[in-house]
C-alpha positions as CSV (number, residue, x, y, z in Angstrom):
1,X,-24.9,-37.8,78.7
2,X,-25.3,-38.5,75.1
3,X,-22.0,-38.0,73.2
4,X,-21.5,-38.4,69.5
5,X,-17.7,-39.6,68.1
6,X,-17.0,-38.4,64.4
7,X,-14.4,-40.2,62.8
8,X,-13.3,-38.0,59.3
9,X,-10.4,-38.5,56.7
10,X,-9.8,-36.8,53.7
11,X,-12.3,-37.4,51.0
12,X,-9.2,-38.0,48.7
13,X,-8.3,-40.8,50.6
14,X,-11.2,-42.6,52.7
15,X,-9.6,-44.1,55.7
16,X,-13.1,-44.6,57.7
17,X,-14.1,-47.8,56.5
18,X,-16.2,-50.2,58.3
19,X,-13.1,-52.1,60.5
20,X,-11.8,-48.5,61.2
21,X,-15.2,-48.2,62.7
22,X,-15.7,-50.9,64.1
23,X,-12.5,-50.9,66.4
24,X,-14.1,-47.4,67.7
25,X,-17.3,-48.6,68.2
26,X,-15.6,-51.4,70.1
27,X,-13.5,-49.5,72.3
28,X,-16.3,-47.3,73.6
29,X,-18.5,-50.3,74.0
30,X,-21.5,-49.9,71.8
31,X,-23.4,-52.2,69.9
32,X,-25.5,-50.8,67.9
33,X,-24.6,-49.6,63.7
34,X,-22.8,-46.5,63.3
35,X,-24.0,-43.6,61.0
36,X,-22.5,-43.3,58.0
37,X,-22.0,-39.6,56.6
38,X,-20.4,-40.6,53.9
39,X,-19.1,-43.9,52.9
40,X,-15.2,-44.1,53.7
41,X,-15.0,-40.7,54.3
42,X,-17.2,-39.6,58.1
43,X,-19.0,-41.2,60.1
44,X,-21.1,-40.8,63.6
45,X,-20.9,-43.4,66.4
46,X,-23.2,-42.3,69.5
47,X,-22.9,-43.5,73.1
48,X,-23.6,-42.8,76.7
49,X,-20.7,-41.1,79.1
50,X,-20.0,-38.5,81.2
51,X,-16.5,-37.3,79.5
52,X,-15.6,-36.6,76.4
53,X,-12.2,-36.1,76.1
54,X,-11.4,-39.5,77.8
55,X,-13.4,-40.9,75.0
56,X,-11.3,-39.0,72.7
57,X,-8.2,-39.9,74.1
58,X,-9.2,-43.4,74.1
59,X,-10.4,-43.3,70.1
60,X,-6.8,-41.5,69.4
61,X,-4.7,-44.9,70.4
62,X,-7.6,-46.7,68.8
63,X,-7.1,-44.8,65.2
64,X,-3.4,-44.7,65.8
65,X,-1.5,-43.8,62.6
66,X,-5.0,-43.9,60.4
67,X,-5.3,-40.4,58.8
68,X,-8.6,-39.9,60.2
69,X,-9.6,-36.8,62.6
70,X,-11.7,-37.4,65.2
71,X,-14.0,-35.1,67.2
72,X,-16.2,-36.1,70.6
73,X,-19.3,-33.8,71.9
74,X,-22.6,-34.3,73.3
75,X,-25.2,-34.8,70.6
76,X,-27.4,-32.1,71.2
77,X,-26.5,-28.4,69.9
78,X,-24.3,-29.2,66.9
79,X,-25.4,-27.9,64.0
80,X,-24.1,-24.2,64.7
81,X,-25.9,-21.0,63.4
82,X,-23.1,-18.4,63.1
83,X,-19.4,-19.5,61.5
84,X,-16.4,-17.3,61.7
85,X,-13.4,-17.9,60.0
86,X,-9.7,-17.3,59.1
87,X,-8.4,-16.9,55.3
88,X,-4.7,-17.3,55.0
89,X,-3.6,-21.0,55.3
90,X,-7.3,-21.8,56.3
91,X,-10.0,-20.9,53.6
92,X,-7.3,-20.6,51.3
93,X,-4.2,-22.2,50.7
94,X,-1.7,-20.0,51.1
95,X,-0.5,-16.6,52.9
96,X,-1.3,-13.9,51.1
97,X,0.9,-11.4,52.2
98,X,3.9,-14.2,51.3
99,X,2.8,-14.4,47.9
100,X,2.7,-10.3,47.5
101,X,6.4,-10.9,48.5
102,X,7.4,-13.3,45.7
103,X,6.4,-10.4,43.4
104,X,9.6,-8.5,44.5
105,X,11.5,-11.7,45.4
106,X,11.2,-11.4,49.0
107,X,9.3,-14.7,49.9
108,X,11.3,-16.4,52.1
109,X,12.2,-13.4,54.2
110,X,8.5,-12.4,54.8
111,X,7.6,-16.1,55.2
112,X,9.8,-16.5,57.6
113,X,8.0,-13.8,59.9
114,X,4.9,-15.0,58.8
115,X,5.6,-18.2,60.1
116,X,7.0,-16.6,63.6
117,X,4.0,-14.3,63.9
118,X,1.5,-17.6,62.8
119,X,3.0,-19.6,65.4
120,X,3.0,-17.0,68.3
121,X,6.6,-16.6,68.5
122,X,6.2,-13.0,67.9
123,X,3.9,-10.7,68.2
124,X,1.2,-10.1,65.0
125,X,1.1,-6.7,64.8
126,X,4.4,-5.0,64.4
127,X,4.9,-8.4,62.6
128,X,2.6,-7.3,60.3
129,X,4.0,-3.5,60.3
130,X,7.3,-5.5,59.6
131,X,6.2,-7.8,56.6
132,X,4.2,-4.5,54.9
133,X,7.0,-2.1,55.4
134,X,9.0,-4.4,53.0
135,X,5.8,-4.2,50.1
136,X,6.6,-1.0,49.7
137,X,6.5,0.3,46.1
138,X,5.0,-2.9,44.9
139,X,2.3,-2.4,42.1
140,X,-1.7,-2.7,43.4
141,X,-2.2,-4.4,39.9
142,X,0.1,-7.0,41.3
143,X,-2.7,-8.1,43.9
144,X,-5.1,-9.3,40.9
145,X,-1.9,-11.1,39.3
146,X,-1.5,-12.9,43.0
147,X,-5.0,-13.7,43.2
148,X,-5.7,-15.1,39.6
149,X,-2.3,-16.8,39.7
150,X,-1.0,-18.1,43.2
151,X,-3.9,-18.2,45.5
152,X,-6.0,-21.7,45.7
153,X,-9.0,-21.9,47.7
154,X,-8.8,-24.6,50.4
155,X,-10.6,-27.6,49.0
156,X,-14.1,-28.5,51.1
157,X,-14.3,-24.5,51.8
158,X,-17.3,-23.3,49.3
159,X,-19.1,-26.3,50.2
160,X,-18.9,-26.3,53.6
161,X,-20.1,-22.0,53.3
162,X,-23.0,-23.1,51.0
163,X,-24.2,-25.5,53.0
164,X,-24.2,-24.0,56.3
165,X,-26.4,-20.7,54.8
166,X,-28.6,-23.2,53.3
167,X,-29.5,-24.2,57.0
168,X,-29.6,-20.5,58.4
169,X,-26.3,-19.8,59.8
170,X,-24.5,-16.7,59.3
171,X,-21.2,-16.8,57.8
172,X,-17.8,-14.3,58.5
173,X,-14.3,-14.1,56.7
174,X,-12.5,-12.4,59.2
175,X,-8.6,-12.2,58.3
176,X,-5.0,-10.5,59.5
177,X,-4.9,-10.2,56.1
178,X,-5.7,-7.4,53.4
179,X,-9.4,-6.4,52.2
180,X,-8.0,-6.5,48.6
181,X,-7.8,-10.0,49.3
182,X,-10.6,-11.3,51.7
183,X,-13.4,-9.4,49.1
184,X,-12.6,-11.3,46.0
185,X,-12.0,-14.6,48.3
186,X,-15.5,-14.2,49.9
187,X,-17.6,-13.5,46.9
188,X,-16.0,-17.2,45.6
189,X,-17.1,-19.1,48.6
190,X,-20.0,-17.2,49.1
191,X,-19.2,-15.7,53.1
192,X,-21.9,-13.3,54.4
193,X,-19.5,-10.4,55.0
194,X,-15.5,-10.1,55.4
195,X,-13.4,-8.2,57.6
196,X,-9.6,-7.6,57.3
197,X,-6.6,-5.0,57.2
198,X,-6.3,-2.5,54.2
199,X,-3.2,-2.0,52.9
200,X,-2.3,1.6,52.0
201,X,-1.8,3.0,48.3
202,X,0.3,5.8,46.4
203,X,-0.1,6.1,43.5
204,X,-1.0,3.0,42.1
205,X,2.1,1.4,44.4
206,X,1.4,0.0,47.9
207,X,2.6,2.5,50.5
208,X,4.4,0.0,52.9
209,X,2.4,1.0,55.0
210,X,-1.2,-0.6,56.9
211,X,-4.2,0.9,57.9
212,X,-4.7,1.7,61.7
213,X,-5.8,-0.3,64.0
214,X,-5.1,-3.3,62.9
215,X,-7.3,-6.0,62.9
216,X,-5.9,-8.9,65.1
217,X,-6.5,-11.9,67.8
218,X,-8.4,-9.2,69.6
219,X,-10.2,-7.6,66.8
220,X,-11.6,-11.2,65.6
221,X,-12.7,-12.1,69.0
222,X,-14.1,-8.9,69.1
223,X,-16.2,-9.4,65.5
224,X,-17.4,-12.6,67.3
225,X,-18.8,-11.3,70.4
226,X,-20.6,-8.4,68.0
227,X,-22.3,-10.9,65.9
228,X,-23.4,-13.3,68.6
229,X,-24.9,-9.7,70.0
230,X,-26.3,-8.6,67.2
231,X,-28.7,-12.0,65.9
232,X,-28.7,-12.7,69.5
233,X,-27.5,-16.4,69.5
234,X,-25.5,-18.0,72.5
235,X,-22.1,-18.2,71.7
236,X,-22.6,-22.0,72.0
237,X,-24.1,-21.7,68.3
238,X,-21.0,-20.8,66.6
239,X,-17.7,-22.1,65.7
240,X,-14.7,-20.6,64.9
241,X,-11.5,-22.2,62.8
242,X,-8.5,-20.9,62.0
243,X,-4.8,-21.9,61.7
244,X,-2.4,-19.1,63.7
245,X,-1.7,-17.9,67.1
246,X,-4.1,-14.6,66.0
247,X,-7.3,-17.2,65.7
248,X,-6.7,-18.5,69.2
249,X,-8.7,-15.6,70.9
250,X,-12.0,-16.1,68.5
251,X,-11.3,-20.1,69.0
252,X,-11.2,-20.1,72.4
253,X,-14.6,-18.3,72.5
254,X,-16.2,-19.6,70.7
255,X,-18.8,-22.3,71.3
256,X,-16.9,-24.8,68.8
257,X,-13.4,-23.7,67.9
258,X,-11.8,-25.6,65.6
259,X,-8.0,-25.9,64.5
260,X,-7.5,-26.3,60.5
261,X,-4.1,-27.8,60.0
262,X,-2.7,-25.7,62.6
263,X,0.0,-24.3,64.5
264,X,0.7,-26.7,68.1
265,X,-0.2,-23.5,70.3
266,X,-3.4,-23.8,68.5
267,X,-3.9,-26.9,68.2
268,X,-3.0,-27.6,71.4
269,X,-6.5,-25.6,72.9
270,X,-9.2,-25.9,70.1
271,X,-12.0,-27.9,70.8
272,X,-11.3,-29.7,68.1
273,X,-8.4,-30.6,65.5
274,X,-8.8,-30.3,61.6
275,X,-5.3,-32.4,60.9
276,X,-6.1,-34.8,57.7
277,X,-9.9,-33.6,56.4
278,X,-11.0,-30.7,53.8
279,X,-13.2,-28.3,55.1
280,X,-16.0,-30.0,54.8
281,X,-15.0,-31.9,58.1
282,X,-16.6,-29.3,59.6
283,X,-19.8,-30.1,58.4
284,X,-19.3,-34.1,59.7
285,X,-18.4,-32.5,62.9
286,X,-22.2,-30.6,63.2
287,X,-23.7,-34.0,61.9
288,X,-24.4,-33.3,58.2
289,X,-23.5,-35.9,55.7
290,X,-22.7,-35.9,52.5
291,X,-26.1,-35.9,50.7
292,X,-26.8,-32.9,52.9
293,X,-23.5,-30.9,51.2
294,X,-24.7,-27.6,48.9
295,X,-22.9,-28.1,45.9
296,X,-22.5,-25.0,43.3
């Protein structure tokens, strides 16, 4: 079979140089010149073998301590044509809901669930019930004073959007977080649509209360499966990423589900593993390079 190892670091600080890459080439016994995605930064080595995640095991003790991600696949069907992805802690830096908190000083009481719920502990929904109930009298106008002054987009994340529709794929924000976040956050980057939860109002103060159902690990599975349905693709043309225990149901079906920077139980069953890269990683995992990357 032919398999494709993508070695990836942080733009920031390029750890994929040519020894790096040679020692991988090495270990899975080919001779022949890597590709270079981008110089430091990604790069492709291809090579014949049955089993993938013994390759990837082996390249892991190669790398060692190197801050370099690497992913192993066949070669053919990489470039996906349908992306679905989380916002909090993924496309964007931080939680969302944490930051509402820090408005009434209530940030590392809600964080703390957050981080619970995020790592599977407990379960998302009354979590979420939990962490909104507490909001409660909060000004709305306090969301566009979050958002212009605490929220940071993940770095990579625009381009990696961009480029992707530039090739035909279709491209979903779908969050356990709050429409008045996941609208403004997709028109930045540039996502096709966005899904999330809408918190409720009263007059002009948030309710403490959330919109039923709530959308979930089952409700962005669920958004998955529609889409794949509705452009009629396989489900081995998309990819998934996400960071929490409420991504691992759209991760797991996905046909490349990827963990950004994620929480073990995630981590532990993605495909692949997001752990030192930008987002853009995920555009050296379908084979682009760097003079391929839509830049706006």
């Amino acid at each position: 079979m032919s398999l494709v190892a993508t070695l990836v670091s942080t733009p920031t600080a390029p750890a994929v140089d040519a020894e790096l890459v040679g020692k991988a080439s090495d270990a899975l016994g080919v001779t022949g010149t890597a590709t270079i995605l981008n110089p430091g930064v990604a790069a492709d080595i291809r090579f014949e073998g049955p089993n993938a995640s013994a390759a990837y095991a082996l390249l892991r003790d190669v790398i060692g301590q190197a801050p370099a991600d690497v992913f192993v696949q066949p070669e053919q069907g990489r470039k996906k044509r349908l992306l679905i992805a989380d916002m909090d802690s993924t496309m964007i830096r931080q939680e969302c809901i944490d930051e509402l908190a820090a408005e009434l000083g209530l940030k590392d009481k809600i964080s703390d669930i957050t981080e619970r719920a995020m790592r599977g502990e407990i379960e998302f929904e009354p979590a979420l019930r939990e962490r909104v109930a507490l909001l409660s009298g909060l000004p709305v106008s306090s969301v566009e004073t979050v958002l212009s002054s605490r929220i940071t987009l993940m770095p990579g994340g625009r381009t990696l959007i961009q480029t992707m529709k530039a090739n035909g794929a279709y491209c979903a924000l779908v969050s356990g977080g709050f429409t008045h976040f996941t609208q403004a956050i997709a028109n930045m980057i540039g996502f096709d649509e966005n899904q999330a939860n809408t918190l409720l109002e009263d007059n002009g103060k948030l309710s403490g209360k959330v919109a039923e159902p709530i959308l979930g690990r089952d409700a962005k599975r669920a958004r998955l499966e529609f889409l794949v349905a509705e452009k009629g693709l396989e489900f081995e043309e998309t990819l998934a990423v996400g960071d929490g225990a409420n991504d691992l149901a759209m991760i797991e079906r996905a046909g490349a589900g990827v963990a950004y920077r994620a929480k073990p139980a995630v981590a532990e069953v993605a495909d692949f593993r997001v752990d030192h890269g930008d987002l853009t990683a995920l555009l050296y995992l379908q084979g682009y390079a760097e003079r391929d990357f839509v830049l706006s």
